[in-house]
N, C-alpha and C positions, 0 to 999 in steps of 0.2 A: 719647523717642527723639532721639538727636542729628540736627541739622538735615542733617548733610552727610552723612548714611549712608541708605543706600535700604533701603526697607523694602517688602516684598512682602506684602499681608495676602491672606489667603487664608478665607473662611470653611468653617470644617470640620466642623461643623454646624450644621441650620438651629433655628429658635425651638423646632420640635415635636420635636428631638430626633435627626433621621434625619438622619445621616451620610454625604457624599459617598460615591459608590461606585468612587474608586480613592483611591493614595496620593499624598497632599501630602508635597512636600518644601519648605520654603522658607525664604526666611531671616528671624528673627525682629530682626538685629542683623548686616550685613555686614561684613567685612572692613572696614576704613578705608579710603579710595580712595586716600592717599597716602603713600607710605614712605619712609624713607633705608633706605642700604643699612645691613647691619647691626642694623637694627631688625625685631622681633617683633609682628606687625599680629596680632588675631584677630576672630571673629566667631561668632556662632548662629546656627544655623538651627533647624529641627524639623519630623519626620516625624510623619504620623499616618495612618490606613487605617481606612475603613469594616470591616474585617476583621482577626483578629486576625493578626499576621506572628512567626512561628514563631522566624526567622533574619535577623536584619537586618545585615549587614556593610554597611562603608564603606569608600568607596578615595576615593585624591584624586589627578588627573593633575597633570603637570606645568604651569609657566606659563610659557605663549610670548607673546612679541613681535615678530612678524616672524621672521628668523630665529633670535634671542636666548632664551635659556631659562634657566627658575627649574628644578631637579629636585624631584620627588616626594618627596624624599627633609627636602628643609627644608619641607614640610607635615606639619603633624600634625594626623588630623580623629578623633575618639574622642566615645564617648557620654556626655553630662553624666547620671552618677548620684546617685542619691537618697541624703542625708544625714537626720539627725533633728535639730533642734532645738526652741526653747521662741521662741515670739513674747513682744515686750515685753505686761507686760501694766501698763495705768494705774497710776499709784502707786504699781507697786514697782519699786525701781529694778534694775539690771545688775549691783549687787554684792550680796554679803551670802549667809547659808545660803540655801539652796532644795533641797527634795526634786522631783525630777522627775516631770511629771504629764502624763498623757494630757491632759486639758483643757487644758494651753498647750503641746501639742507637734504641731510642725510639720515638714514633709516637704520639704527645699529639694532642686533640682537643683543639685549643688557639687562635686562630687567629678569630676576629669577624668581619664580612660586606665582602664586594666586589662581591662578587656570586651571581646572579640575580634568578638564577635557578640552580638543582645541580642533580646530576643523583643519584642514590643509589643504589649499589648493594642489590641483597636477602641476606637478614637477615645478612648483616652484621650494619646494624643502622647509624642515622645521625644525629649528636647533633643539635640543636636550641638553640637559645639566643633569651630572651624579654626584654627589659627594658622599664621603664616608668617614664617620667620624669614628676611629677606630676605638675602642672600649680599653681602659688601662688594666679591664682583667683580662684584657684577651691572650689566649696561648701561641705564642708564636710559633708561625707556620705558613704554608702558603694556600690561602684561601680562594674559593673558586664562587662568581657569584652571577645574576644575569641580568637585565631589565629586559622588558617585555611590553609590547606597544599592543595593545586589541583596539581594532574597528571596527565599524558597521559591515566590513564588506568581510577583511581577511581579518580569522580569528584572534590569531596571536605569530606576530614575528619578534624573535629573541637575539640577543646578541651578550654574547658571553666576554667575562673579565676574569684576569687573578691578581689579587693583592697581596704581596708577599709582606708578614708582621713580623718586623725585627722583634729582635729582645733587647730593644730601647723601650724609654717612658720618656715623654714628651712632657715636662711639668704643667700644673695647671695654667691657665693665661694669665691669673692675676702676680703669680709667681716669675713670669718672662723677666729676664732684664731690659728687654726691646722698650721702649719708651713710646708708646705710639700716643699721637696727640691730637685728633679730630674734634672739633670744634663743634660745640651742639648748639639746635637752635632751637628752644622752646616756642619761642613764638611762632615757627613757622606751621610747628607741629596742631599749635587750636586751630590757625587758621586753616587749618586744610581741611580741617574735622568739622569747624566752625565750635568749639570747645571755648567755655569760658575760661581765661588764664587762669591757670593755680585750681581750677575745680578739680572733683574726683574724676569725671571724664577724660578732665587734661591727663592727668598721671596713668589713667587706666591705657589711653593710645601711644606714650611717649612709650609706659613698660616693657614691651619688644621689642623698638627698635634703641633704647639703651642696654638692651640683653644684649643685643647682636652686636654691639661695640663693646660691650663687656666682656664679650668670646672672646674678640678679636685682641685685647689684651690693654683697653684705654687704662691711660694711669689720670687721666687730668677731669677735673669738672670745669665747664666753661661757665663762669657768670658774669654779671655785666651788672657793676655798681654806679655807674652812670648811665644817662639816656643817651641812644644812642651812640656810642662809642667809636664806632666805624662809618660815620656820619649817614646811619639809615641807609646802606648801600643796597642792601638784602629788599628784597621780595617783601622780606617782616623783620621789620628793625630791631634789634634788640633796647627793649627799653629797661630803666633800672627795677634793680631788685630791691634797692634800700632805696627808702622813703626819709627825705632829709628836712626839715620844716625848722626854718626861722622864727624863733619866736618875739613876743612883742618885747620879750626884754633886752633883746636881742643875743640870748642865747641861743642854742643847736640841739632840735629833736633827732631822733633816727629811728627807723623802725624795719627791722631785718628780719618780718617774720615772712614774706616772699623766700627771701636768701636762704634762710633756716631750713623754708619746706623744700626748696629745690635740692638743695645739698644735702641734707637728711634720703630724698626720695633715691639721688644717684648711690652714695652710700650704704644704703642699702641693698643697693642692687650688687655692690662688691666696687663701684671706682670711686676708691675711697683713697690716691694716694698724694693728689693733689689738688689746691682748689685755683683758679687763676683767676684774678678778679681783674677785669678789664672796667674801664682805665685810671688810673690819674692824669694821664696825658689822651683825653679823646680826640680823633683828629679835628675838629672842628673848635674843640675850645673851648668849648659854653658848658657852664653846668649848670642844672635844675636843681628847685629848690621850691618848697610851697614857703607864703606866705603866710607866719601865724594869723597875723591880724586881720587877711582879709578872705583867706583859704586857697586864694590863688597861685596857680602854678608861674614862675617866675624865670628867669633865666640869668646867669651872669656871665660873661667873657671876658676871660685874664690870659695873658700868658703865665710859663712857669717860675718869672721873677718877679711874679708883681706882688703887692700889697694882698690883694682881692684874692690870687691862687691860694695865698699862704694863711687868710683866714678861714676862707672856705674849707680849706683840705687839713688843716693844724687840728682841729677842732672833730671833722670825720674820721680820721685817722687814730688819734686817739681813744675815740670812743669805741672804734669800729676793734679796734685791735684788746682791748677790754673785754668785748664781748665774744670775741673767737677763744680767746682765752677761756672764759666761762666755759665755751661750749668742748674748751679741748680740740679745735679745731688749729689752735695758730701756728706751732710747727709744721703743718702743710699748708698754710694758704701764703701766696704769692699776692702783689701789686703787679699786673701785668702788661708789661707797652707791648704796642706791634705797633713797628716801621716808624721810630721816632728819630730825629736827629737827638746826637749826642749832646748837644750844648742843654737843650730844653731837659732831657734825660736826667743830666746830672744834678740841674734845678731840681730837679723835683724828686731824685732820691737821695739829697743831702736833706729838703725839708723832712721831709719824712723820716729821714735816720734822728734829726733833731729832735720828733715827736717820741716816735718807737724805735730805739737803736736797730733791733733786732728784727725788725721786718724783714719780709723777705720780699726778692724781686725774681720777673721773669723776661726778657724778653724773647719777639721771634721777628728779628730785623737782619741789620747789616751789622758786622764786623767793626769794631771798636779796639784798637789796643789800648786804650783807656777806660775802657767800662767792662773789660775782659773779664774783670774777677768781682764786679758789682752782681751780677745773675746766678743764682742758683739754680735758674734752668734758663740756657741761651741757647736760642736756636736761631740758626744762618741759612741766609736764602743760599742755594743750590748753585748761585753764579756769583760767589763772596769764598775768598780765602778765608779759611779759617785755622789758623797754625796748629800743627801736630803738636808743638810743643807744652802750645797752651791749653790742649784738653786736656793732656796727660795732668799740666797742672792741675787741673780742674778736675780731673777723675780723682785724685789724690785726695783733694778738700773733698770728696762727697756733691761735687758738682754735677748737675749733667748739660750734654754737650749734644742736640742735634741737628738737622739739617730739616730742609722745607722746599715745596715748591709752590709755587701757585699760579696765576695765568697769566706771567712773564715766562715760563720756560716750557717752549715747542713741547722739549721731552728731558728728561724722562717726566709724563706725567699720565694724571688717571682722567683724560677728557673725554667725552664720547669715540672722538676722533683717534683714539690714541689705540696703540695695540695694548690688548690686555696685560699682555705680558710684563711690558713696562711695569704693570702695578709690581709684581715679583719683583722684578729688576731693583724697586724700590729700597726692599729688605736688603739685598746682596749688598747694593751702594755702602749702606751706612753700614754694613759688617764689613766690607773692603776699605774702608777710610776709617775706619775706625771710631763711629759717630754711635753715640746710645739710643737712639730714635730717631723718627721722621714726625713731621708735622704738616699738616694741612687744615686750612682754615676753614672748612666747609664739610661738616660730615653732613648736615641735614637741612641746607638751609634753601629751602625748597623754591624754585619759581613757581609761577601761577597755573603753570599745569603740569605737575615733576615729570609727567611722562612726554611731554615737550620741553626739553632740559635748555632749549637754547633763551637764552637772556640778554638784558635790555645793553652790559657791560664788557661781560667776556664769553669767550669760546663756550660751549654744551658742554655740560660735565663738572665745571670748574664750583658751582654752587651745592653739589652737593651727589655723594656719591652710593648712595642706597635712593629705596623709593617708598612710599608710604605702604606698609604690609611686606614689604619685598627686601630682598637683599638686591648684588649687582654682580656682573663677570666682574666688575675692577674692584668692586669691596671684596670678592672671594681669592680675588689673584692677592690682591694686596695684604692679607691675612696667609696665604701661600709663604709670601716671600719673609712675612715676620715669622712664622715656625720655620726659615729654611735659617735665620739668624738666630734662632736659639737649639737647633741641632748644631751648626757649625761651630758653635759657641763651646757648646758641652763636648763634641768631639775635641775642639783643638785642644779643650783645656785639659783631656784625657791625655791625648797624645802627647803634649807634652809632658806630663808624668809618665809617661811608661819609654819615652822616649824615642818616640815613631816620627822621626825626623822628616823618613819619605814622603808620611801622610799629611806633613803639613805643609812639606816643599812642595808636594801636589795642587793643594790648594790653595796657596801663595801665588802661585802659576795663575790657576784657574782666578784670583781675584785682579791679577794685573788686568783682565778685559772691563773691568765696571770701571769703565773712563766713559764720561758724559760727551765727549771730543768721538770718542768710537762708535758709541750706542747710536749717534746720526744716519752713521755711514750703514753699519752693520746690524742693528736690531739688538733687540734684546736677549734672541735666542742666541747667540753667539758664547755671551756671559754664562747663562741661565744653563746650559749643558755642559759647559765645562764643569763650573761651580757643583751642580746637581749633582755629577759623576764624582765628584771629588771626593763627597762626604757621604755616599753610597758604601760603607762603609761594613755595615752588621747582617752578621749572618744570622738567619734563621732558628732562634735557639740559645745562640752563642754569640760571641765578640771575638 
């Protein structure tokens, strides 16, 4: 438990079994006591009753300061529901087949909102979630506020908080420097709906849950100009957006009006700063293509020095980058690998530089010192050196530089199994190593029943970390840990103008613990209060 956060323990039964005889409310994890304006604090609590409760609602008042007020209306308190997943188990690791087993499946509380009212068994307990998104006209001060549980038996039990509001501003999220990079899945999103692709219903169910990555501060749009890309690994494969058709003269259609509406729909929503088009390099190899003369869907497989790659993609590539151009789209759109070797890499964005010099690339692989300064966004798996020297370079050129995990690394990561915290821990990582962002490949990409998270591949958790209507404890922590790298950000940059050498030897200190060799032994919390404490920072009013 972090050192700065008050924790109320309450015992709720005793050794022989018998259970207090009213209801505990209390908090398992408060609020953070200190806020900017602008920023999303939250907290646990948990109810429990010697008796079973039928009807459990929750309300949350406003937060006053004298006579200054937060409204009810930027609190959200909802019941943390139950998910399924698989715990690690010794010696097998987080990727590879798995069949799903009672014997390693486990019951997490993850899933936040939908539940209007919730029943509770006796004494067996029921998480809550607050969050509070603090208002950037609010008057700095320390504000007092409550939540409040009514049932069918006992009217109303309350439990009280204070949030103390710096006189910081928190910038908007699209404004963050943090580079966060979750991976979208349209397809997974009709099928769950059962939504025709690209209909207005599709776009009507995607629009919240691209809000909620939108808060959270996405700079990238995920699309997919090949079928399949990732060789159909997902739940819902991603198929292409651009329609490529041979013609009888043997020249090359395209048609990007899929691509146009996806990216126009994210765009609008405000993630507008990068497009990543996956792939040229798909891991399987084959590219589709209809056939003009007979309207049939076709397939070719080339490597990236062959004949076959370099007509196929000379020809796409051209045109495709013609039309971004039109649309004022081509200084942000990317050609984007993940996890290719370098030899095939460099085939294929020398053709490409051949076509259009000036394309850009991205990937999110392994460490190259040969393809270092080829990526305008490279991101490095979490167990891959990635030299100081050479981001520095690469922050200079306008580059960015960030890190990744996914179900090769125990920890730190966002799995069912994983401590929430870790998701925080995330943010601190790339501000202590000096990385621009994090990326994970899986913001949405649902299994067949997202509230049974475990899959047919890797560990629960790894495919996708919100749920359909819902946010998650590890999408909220993990949004945590990105506003705790853009306050550390703005403090240090302060401090070093004014000259507070202490303030950042303090935190120098407090980042020597985000070693992924430590986080094993020692947890997340360890990091996460130092850090915390370090850039606690602003007084009530003043600086």
């Amino acid at each position: 438990m972090r050192s700065f956060l008050i924790c109320l323990i309450i015992t709720l039964c005793s050794l022989a079994g018998k259970c207090s005889e009213k209801v505990d409310f209390y908090w398992t994890d408060t609020p953070q006591q200190q806020a900017w304006k602008g920023e999303k604090i939250n907290g646990r609590a948990r109810i429990s009753s010697s008796t079973d409760i039928r009807s459990a609602r929750l309300r949350a008042s406003a937060l006053r300061s004298g006579c200054n007020k937060i409204g009810s209306s930027a609190v959200r308190v909802c019941f943390i529901t139950d998910v399924i997943g698989d715990r690690f188990v010794p010696g097998y690791g987080q990727c590879g087949k798995r069949v799903p087993s009672d014997s390693t499946m486990i019951v997490v509380a993850d899933r936040l909102g939908g539940e209007k009212k919730m029943s509770i068994a006796s004494c067996k307990g029921q998480d809550i979630w607050i969050d509070v998104k603090i208002p950037r006209d609010a008057v700095p001060g320390v504000y007092e506020g409550s939540i409040s549980v009514r049932t069918g038996i006992f009217r109303r039990t309350r439990i009280e908080y204070t949030v103390e509001v710096a006189d910081e501003t928190l910038p908007e999220p699209r404004d963050w420097e943090f580079d966060l990079n979750l991976w979208q899945n349209p397809f997974s999103v009709a099928r769950y709906y059962g939504d025709e692709l690209w209909s207005r219903e599709h776009f009507e169910h995607m629009r919240p849950l691209m809000e909620r990555l939108r808060d959270a501060g996405q700079k990238a749009i995920t699309t997919s100009i090949i079928r399949h890309p990732w060789n159909g690994q997902t739940e819902d494969p991603f198929e292409t957006m651009v329609t490529k058709t041979l013609n009888e003269d043997g020249t090359w259609s395209y048609d990007y009006s899929i691509f146009d509406k996806w990216v126009e729909f994210m765009m609008g929503l405000g993630i507008d700063e990068r497009i990543d088009c996956f792939s040229i390099l798909p891991w399987h190899m084959t590219f589709e293509y209809i056939d003009g003369a007979s309207g049939e869907l076709k397939e070719l497989t080339a490597d990236a020095t062959s004949e076959e790659f370099a007509g196929y993609w000379s020809s796409l590539v051209k045109d495709f980058a013609a039309h971004l151009r039109e649309k004022g789209w081509f200084d942000r759109t990317m050609i984007a690998l993940d996890e290719r070797q370098p030899e095939e890499m460099t085939a294929a964005i020398n053709l490409v530089r051949s076509v259009v010099p000036d394309f850009k690339f991205s990937l999110a692989g392994w460490y190259s010192d040969k393809l270092a300064y080829d990526f305008d966004y490279l991101c490095i798996s979490s167990t891959q050196e990635f030299p100081e020297d050479v981001r520095a370079i690469r922050r200079d050129k306008g580059m960015v530089s960030t890190y990744y995990v996914c179900c090769g690394e125990r920890y730190p990561n966002t799995f069912i199994a994983s401590d929430p915290d870790e998701a925080v821990w995330l943010g601190w990582y790339a501000f202590a190593h000096n990385f621009d962002g994090f990326l994970r490949w899986s913001y949405n990409s649902w299994t067949a029943d997202p509230l049974d998270a475990r899959f047919r591949s890797w560990t629960a958790g790894d495919c996708h970390i919100v749920y359909p209507e819902a946010s998650s404890v590890r999408f909220e922590k993990l949004t945590e840990g990105i506003q705790d790298y853009e306050k550390a950000r703005i403090l240090c940059e302060r401090w070093k103008k004014e000259g507070r050498d202490e303030k950042i030897s303090a935190l120098e200190e407090a980042l020597k613990l985000f070693e992924i060799s430590r986080l094993g032994s020692n947890g997340a919390a360890e990091g996460l209060d130092a850090a915390k404490a370090a850039i606690m920072d602003c007084r009530t009013g003043s600086r």
